[in-house]
Residue, then its C-alpha position, 0 to 999 in steps of 0.5 A: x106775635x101773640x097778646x101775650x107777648x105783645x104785653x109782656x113786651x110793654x110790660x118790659x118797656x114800662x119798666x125800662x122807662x120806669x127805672x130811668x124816670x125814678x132815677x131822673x128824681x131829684x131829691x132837692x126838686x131839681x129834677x130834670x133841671x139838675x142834668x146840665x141844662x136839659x131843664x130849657x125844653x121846659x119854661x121852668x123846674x117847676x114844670x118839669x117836675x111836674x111832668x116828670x111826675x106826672x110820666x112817672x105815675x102814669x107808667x107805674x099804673x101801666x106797670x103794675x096793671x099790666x103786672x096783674x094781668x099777666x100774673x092773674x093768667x088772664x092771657x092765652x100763652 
């Protein structure tokens, strides 16, 4: 397995994640609270909004960083 791979599969998996975190939003900020429960591994909504915003920004950076590095080429195939 090459660099090239090895980020193309982060890439991937950033993007899985991404999807999934985006989709876990709730308009009304609900959020995680909104899925029956879950919102318990949290001391609040309001913090579980908060980490899940804070996930969701960190992977959109690793995506799209990730996104310009294997476009630029930059990699050896």
């Amino acid at each position: 397995m090459n660099i090239s791979t090895f980020v193309q599969l982060i890439w991937l998996l950033s993007a899985i994640s991404l999807i999934i975190l985006v989709l876990l939003h709730s308009p009304k900020g609900d959020g995680i609270g909104g899925i029956g429960g879950q919102a318990q591994l949290f001391t609040s909504a309001k913090s579980a909004e908060t980490t899940l915003n804070r996930i969701t920004w960190a992977l959109t950076i690793i995506f799209m960083g990730l996104t310009v590095i294997l476009s630029a080429g930059w990699l050896a195939p």
